[in-house]
Backbone and ligand atoms as CSV (ligand in chain L), in Angstrom:
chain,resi,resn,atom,element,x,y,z
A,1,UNK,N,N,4.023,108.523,-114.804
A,1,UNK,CA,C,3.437,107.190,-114.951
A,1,UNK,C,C,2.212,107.023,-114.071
A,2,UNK,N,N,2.315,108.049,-112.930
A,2,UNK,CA,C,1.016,107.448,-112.439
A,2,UNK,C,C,-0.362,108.100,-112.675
A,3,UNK,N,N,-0.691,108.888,-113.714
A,3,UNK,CA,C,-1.372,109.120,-114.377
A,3,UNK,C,C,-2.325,107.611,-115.128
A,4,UNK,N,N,-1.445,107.201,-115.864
A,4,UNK,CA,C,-1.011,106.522,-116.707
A,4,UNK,C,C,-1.200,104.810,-115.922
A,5,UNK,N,N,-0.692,104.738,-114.473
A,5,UNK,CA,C,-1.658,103.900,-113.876
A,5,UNK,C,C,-3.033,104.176,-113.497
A,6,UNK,N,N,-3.723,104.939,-113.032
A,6,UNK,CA,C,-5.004,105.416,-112.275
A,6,UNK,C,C,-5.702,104.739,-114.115
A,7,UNK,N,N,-5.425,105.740,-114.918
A,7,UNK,CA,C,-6.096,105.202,-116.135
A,7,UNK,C,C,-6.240,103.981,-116.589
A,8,UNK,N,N,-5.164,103.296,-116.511
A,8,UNK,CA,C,-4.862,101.841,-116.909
A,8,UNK,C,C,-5.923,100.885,-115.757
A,9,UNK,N,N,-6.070,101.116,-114.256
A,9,UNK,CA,C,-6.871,99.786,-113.374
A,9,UNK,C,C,-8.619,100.780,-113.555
A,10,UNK,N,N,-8.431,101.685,-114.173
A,10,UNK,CA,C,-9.864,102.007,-114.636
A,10,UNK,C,C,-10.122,101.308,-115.476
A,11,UNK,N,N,-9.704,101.271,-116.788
A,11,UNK,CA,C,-9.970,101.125,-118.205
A,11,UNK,C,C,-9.655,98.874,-117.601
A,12,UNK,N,N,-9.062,98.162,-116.821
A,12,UNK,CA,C,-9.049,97.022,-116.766
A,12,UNK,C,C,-10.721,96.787,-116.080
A,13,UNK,N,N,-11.121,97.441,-115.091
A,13,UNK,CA,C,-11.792,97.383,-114.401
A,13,UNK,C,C,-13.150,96.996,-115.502
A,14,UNK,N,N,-13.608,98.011,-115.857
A,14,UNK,CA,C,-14.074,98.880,-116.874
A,14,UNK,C,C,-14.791,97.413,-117.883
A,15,UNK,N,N,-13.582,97.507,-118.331
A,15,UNK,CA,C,-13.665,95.905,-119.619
A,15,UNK,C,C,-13.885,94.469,-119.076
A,16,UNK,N,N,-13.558,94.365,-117.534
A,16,UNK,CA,C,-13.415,93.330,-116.902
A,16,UNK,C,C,-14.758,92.552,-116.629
A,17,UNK,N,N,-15.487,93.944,-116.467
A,17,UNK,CA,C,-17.062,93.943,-115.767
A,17,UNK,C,C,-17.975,93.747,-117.178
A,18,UNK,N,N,-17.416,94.602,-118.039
A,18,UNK,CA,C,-18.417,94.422,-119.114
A,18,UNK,C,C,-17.801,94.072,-120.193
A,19,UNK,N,N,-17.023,92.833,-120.808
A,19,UNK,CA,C,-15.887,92.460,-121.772
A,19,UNK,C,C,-17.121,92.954,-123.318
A,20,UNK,N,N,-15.894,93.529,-124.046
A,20,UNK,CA,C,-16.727,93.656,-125.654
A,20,UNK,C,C,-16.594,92.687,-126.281
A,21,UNK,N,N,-17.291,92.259,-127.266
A,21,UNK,CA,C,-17.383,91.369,-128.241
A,21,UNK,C,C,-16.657,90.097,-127.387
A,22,UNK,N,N,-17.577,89.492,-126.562
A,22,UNK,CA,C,-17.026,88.656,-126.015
A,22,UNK,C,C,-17.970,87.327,-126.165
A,23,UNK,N,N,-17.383,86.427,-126.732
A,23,UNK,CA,C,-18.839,85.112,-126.888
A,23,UNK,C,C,-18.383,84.378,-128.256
A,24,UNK,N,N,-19.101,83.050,-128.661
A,24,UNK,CA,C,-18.727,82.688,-130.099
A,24,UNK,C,C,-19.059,83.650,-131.201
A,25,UNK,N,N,-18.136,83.071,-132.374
A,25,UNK,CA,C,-18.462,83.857,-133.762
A,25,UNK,C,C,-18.971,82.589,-134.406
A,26,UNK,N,N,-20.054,82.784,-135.260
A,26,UNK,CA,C,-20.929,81.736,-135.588
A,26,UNK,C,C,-20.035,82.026,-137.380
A,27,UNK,N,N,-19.762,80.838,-138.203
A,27,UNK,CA,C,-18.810,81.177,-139.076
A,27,UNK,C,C,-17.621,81.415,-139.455
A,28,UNK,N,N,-16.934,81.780,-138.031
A,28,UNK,CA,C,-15.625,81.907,-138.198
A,28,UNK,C,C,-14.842,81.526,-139.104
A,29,UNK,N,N,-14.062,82.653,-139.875
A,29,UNK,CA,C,-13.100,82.101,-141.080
A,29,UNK,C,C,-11.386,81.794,-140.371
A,30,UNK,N,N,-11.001,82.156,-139.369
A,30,UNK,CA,C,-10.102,81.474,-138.407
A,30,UNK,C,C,-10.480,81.789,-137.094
A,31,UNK,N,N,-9.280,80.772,-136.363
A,31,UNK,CA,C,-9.770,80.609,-134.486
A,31,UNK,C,C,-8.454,79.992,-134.285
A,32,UNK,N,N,-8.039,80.307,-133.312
A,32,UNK,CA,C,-7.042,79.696,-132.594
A,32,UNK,C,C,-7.297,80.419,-131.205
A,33,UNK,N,N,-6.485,79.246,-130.156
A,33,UNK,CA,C,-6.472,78.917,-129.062
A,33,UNK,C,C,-5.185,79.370,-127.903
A,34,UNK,N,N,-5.564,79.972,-126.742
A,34,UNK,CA,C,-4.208,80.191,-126.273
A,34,UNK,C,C,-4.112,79.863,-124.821
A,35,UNK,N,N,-3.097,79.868,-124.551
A,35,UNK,CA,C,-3.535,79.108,-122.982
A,35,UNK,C,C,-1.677,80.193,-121.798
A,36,UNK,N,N,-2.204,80.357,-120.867
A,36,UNK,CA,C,-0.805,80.947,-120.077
A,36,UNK,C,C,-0.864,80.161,-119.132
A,37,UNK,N,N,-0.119,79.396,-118.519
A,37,UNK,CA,C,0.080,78.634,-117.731
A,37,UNK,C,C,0.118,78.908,-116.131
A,38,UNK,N,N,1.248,80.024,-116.316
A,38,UNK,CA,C,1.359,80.447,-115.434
A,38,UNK,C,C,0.302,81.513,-114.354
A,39,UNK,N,N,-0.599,81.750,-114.992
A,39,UNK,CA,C,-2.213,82.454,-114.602
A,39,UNK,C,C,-3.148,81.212,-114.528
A,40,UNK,N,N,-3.059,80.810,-115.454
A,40,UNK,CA,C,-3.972,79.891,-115.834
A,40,UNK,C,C,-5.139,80.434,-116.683
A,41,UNK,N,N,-5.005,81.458,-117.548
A,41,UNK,CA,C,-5.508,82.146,-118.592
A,41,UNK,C,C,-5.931,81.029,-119.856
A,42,UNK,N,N,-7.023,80.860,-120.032
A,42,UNK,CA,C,-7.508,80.343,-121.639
A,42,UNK,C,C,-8.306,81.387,-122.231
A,43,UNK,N,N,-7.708,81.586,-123.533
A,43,UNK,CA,C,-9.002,82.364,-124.087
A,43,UNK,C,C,-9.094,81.530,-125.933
A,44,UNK,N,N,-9.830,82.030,-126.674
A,44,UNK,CA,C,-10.015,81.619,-127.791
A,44,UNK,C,C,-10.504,82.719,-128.371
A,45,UNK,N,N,-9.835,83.228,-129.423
A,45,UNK,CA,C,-10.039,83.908,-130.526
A,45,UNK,C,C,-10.933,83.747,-131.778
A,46,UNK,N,N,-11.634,84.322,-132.633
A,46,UNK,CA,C,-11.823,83.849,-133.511
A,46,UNK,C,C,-12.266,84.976,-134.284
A,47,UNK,N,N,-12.241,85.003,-135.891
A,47,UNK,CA,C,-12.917,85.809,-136.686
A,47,UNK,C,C,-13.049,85.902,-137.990
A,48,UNK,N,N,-13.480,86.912,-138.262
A,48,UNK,CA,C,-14.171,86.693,-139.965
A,48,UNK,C,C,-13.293,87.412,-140.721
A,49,UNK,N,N,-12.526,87.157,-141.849
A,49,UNK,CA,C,-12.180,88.103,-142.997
A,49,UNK,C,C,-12.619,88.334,-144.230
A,50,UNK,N,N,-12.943,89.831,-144.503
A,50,UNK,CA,C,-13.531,90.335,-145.734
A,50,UNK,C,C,-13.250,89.967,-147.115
A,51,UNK,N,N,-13.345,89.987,-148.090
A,51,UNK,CA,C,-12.837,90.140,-149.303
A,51,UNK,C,C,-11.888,90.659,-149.104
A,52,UNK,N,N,-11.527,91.803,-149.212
A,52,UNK,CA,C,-10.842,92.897,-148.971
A,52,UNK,C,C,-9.370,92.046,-148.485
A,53,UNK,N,N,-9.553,91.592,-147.392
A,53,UNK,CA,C,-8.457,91.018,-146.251
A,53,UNK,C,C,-8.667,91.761,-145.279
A,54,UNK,N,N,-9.746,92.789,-144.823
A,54,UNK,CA,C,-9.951,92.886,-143.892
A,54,UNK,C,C,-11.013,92.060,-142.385
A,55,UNK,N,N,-10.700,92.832,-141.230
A,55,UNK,CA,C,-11.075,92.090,-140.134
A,55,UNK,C,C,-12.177,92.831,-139.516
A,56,UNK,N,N,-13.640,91.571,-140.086
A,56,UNK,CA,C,-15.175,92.161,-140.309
A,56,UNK,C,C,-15.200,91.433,-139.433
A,57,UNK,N,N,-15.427,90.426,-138.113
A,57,UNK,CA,C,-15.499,90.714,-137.259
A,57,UNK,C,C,-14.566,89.741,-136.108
A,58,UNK,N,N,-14.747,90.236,-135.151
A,58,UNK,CA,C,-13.456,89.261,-133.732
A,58,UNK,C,C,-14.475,89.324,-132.026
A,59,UNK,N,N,-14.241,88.321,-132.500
A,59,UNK,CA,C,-14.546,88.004,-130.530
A,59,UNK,C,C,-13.534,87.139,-130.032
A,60,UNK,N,N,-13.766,86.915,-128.897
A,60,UNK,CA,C,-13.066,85.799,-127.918
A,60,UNK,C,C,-13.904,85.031,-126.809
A,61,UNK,N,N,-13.524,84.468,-126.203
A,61,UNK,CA,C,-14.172,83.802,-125.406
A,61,UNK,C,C,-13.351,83.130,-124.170
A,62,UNK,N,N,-13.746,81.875,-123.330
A,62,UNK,CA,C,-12.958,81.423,-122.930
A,62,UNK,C,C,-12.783,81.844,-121.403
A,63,UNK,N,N,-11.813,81.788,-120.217
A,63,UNK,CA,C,-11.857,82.137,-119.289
A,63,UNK,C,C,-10.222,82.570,-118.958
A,64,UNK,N,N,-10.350,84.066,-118.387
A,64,UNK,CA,C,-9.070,84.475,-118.057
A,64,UNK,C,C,-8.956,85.682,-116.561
A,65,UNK,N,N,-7.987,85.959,-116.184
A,65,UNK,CA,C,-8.038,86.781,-115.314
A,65,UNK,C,C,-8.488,88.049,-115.662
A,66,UNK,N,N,-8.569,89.224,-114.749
A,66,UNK,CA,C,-8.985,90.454,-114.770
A,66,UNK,C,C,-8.122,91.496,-116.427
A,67,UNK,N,N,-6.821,90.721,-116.321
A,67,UNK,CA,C,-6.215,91.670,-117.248
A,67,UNK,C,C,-5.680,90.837,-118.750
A,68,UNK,N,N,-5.719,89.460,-118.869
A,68,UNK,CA,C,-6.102,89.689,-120.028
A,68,UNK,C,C,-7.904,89.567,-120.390
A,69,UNK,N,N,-8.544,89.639,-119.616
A,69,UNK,CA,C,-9.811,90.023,-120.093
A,69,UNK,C,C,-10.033,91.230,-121.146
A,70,UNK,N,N,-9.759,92.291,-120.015
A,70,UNK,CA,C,-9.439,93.549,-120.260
A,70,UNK,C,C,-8.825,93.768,-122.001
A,71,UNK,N,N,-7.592,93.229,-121.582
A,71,UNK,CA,C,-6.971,92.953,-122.892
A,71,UNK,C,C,-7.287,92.635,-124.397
A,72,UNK,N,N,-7.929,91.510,-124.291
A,72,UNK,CA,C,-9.044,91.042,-125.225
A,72,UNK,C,C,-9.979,91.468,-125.553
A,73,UNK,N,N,-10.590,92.051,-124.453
A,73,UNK,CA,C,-12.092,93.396,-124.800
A,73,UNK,C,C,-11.368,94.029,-125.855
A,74,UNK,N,N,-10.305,95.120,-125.189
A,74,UNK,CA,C,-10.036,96.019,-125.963
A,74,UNK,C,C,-9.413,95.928,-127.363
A,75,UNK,N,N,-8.830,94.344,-127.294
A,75,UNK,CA,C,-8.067,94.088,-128.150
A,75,UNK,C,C,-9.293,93.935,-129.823
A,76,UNK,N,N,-10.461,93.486,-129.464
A,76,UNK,CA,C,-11.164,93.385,-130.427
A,76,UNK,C,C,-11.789,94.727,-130.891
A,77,UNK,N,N,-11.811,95.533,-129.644
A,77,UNK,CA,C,-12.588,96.600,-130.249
A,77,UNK,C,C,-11.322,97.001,-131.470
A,78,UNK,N,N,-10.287,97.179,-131.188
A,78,UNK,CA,C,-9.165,98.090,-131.808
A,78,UNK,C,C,-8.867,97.103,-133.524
A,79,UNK,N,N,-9.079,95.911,-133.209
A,79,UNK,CA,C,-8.865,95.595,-134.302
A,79,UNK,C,C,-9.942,95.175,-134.925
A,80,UNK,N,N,-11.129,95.404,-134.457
A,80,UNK,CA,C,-12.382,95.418,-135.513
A,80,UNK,C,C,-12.322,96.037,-136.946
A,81,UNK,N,N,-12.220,95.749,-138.167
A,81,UNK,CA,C,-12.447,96.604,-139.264
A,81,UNK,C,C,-10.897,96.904,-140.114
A,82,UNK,N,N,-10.049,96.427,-139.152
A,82,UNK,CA,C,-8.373,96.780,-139.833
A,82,UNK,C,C,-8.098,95.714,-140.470
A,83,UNK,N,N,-7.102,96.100,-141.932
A,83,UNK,CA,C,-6.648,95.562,-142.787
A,83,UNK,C,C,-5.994,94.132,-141.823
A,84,UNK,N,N,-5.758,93.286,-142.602
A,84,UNK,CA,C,-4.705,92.100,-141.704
A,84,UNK,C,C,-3.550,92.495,-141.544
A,85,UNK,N,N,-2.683,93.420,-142.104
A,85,UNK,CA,C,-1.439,93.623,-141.960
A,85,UNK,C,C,-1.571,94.404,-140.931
A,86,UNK,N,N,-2.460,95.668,-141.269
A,86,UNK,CA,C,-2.643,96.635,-140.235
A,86,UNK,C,C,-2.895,95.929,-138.688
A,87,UNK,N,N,-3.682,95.200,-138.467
A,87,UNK,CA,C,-3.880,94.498,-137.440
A,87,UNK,C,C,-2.677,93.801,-136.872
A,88,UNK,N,N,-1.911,93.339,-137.607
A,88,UNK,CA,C,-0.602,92.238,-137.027
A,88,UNK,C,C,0.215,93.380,-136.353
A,89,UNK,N,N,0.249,94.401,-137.323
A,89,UNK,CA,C,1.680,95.731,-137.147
A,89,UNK,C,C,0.783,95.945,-135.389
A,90,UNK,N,N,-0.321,96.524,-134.950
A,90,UNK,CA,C,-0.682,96.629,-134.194
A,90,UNK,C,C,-0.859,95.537,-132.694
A,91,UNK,N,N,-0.378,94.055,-133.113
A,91,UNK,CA,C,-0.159,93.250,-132.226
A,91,UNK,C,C,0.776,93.140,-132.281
A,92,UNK,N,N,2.262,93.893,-132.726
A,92,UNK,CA,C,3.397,94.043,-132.398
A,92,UNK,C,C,3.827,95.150,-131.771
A,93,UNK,N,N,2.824,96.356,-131.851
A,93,UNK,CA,C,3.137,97.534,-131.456
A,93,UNK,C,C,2.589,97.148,-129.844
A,94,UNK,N,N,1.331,96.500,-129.588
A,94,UNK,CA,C,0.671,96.473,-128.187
A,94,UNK,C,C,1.997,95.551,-127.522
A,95,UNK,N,N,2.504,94.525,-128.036
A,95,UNK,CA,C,3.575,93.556,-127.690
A,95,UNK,C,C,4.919,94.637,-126.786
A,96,UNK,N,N,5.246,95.279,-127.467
A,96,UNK,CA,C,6.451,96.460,-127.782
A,96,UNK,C,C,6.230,97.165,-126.066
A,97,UNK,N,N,4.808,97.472,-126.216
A,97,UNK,CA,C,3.964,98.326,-125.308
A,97,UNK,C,C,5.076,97.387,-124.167
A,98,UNK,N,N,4.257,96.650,-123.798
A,98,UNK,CA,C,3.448,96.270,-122.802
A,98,UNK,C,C,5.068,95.555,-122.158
A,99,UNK,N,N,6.267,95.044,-122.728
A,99,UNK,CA,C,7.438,94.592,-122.541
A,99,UNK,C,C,8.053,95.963,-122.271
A,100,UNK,N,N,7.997,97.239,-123.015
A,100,UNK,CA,C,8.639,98.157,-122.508
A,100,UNK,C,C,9.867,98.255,-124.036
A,101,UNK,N,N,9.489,97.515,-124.690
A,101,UNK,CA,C,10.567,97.818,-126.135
A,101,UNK,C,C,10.317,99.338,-126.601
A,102,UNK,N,N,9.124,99.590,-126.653
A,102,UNK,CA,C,8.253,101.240,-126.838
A,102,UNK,C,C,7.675,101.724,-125.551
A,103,UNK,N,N,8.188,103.521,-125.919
A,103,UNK,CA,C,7.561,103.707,-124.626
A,103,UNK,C,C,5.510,104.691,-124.914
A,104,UNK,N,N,5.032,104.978,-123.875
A,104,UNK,CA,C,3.486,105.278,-124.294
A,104,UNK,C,C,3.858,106.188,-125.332
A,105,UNK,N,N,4.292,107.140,-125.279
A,105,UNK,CA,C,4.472,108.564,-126.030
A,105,UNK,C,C,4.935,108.555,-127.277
A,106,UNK,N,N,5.556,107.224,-127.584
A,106,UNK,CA,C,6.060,106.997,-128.846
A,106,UNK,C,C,4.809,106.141,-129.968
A,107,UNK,N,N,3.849,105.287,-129.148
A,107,UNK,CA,C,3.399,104.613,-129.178
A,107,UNK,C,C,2.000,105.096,-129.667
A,108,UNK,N,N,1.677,106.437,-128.865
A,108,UNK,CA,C,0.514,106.711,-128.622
A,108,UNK,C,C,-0.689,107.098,-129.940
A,109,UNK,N,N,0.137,107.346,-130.826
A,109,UNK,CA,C,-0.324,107.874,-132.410
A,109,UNK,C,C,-1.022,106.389,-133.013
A,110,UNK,N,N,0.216,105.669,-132.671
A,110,UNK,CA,C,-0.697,103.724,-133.551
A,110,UNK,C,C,-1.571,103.502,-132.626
A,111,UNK,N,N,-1.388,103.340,-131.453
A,111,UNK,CA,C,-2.123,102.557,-130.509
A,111,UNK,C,C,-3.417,103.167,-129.611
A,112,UNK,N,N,-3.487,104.208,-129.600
A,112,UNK,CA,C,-4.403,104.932,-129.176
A,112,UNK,C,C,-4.492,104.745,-127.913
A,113,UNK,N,N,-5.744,104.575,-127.307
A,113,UNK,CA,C,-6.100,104.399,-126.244
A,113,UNK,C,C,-5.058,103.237,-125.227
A,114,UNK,N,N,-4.731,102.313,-126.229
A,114,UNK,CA,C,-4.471,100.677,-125.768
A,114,UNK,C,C,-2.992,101.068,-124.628
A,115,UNK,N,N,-2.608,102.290,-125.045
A,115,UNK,CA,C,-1.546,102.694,-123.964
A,115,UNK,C,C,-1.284,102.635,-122.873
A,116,UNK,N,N,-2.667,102.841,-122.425
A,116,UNK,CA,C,-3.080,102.430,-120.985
A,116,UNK,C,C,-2.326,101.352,-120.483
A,117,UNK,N,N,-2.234,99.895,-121.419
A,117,UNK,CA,C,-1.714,98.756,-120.751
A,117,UNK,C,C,-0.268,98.824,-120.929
A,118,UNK,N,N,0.569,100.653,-120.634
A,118,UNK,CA,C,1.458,100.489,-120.196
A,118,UNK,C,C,1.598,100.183,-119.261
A,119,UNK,N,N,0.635,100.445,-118.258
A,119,UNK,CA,C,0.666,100.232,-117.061
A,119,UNK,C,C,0.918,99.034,-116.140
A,120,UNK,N,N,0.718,97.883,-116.878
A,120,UNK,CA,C,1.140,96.306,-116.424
A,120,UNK,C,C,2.726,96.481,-116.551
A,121,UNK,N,N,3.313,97.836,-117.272
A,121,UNK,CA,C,4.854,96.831,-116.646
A,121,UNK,C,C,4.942,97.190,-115.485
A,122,UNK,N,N,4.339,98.163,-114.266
A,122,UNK,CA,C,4.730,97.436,-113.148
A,122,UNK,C,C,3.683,96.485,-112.565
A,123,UNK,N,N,3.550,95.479,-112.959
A,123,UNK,CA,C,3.219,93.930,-112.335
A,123,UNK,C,C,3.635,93.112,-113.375
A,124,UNK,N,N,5.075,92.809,-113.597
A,124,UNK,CA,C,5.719,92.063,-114.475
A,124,UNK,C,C,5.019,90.925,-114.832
A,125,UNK,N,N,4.151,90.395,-113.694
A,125,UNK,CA,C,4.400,88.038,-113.712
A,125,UNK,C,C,2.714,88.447,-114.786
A,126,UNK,N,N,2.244,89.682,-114.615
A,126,UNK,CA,C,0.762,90.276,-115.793
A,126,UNK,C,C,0.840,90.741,-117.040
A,127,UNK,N,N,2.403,90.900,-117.185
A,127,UNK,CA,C,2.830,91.176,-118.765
A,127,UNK,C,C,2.222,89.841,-119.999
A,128,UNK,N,N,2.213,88.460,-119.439
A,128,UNK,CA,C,1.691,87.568,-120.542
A,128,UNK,C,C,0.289,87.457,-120.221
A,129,UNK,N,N,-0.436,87.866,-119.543
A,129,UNK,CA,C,-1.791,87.668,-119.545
A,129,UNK,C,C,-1.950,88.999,-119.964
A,130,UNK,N,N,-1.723,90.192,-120.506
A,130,UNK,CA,C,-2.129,91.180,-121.577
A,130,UNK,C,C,-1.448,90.532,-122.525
A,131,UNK,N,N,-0.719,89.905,-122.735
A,131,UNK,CA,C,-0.124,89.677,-123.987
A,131,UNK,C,C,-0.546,88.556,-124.861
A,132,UNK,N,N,-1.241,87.327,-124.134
A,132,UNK,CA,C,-1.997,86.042,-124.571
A,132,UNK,C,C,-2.697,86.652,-125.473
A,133,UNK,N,N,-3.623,87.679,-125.427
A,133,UNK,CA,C,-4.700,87.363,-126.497
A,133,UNK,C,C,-4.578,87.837,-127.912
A,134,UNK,N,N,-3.284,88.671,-127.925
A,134,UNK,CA,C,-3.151,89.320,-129.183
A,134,UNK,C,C,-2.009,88.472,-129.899
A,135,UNK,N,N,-1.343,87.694,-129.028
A,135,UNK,CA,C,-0.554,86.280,-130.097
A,135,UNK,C,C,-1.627,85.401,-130.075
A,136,UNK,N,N,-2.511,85.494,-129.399
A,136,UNK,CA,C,-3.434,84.682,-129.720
A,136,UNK,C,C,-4.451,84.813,-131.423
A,137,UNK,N,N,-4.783,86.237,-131.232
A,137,UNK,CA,C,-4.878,86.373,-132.645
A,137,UNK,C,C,-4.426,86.372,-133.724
A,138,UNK,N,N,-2.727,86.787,-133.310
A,138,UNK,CA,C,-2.195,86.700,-134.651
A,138,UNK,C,C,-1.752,85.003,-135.391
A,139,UNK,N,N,-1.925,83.822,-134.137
A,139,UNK,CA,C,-1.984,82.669,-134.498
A,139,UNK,C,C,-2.922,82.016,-135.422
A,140,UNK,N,N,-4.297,83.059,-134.866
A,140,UNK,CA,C,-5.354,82.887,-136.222
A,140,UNK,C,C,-5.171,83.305,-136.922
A,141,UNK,N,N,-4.848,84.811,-136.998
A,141,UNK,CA,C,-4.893,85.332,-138.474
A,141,UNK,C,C,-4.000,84.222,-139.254
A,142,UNK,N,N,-2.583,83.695,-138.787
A,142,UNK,CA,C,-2.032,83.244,-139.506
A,142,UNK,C,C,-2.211,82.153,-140.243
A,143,UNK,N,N,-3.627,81.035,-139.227
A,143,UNK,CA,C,-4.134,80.338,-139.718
A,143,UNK,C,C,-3.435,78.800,-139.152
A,144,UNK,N,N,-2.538,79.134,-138.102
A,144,UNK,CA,C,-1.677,78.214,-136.943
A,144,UNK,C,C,-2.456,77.635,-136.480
A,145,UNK,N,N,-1.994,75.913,-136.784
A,145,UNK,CA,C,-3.737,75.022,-135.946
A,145,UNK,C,C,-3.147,74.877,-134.082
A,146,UNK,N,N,-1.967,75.275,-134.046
A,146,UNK,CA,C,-1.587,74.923,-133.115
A,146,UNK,C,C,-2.188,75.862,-131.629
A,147,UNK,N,N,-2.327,75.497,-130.541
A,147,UNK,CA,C,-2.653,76.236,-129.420
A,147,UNK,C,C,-1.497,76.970,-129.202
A,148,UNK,N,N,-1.890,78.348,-128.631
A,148,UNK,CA,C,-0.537,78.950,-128.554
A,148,UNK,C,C,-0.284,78.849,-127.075
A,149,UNK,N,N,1.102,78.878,-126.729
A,149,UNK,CA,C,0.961,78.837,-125.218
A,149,UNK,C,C,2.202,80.127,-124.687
A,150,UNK,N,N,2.062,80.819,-123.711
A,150,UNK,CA,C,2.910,81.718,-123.184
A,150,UNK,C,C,4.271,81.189,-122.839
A,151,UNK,N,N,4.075,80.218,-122.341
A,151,UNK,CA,C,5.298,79.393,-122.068
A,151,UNK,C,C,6.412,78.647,-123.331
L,1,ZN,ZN,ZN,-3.828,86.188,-116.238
């Protein structure tokens, strides 16, 4: 595992300093809102879907700590361009991750890189601030007017 950490406060670091696709989406075909209480994490999701049903493009925004920043960077890069289903299966697989339901090695074929944030299970009270932004998306995809909250 500690491989597996050294990689993980790189790759937070990394995204923290320079977040991807981070800012409004002008158009947005859904958006929803998420909030963790217990950090005090807000971020906002939002994005475009194709004909297709795919996911042409995702940002976020909003203000959060170091790791779901991180989170959200990466979370858009990974689901840039994936089917909607494909995308949800993948915010259940990062979910799985990051609680410890899956372990990296099992994981590592769907999720690729995103393994890294095995590394938050050891700092348990940081498991919902990686985890805010990808129920955060799937609240949009679903098209939920509601804010989502960790709590
Ligand atoms: Zn946080």
């Amino acid at each position: 595992m500690s491989d597996l950490t050294d990689l993980y406060q790189q790759v937070i670091l990394d995204h923290q300093r320079r977040p991807r696709n981070f800012g409004d989406l002008e158009d947005a075909d859904r958006r929803a809102e998420g909030y963790n209480p217990l950090c005090g994490d807000r971020i906002n999701v939002e994005l475009k879907l194709g004909d297709d049903g795919s996911v042409t493009d995702v940002r976020f925004s909003g203000q959060g700590c170091a790791i779901c920043t991180a989170s959200a960077s990466m979370m858009t890069e990974s689901l840039h361009g994936r089917k909607a289903d494909d995308a949800d299966h993948i915010c259940r697989g990062f979910t799985d991750l990051v609680t410890g339901k899956r372990e990296p090695e099992d994981a590592e074929g769907e999720l690729g890189k995103l393994v890294v944030f095995a590394g938050v299970r050891e700092f348990p009270v940081r498991v919902k601030c990686a985890t805010l932004p990808w129920h955060t998306f799937r609240a949009a995809l679903e098209g939920r007017g509601k804010p989502v909250s960790t709590e």
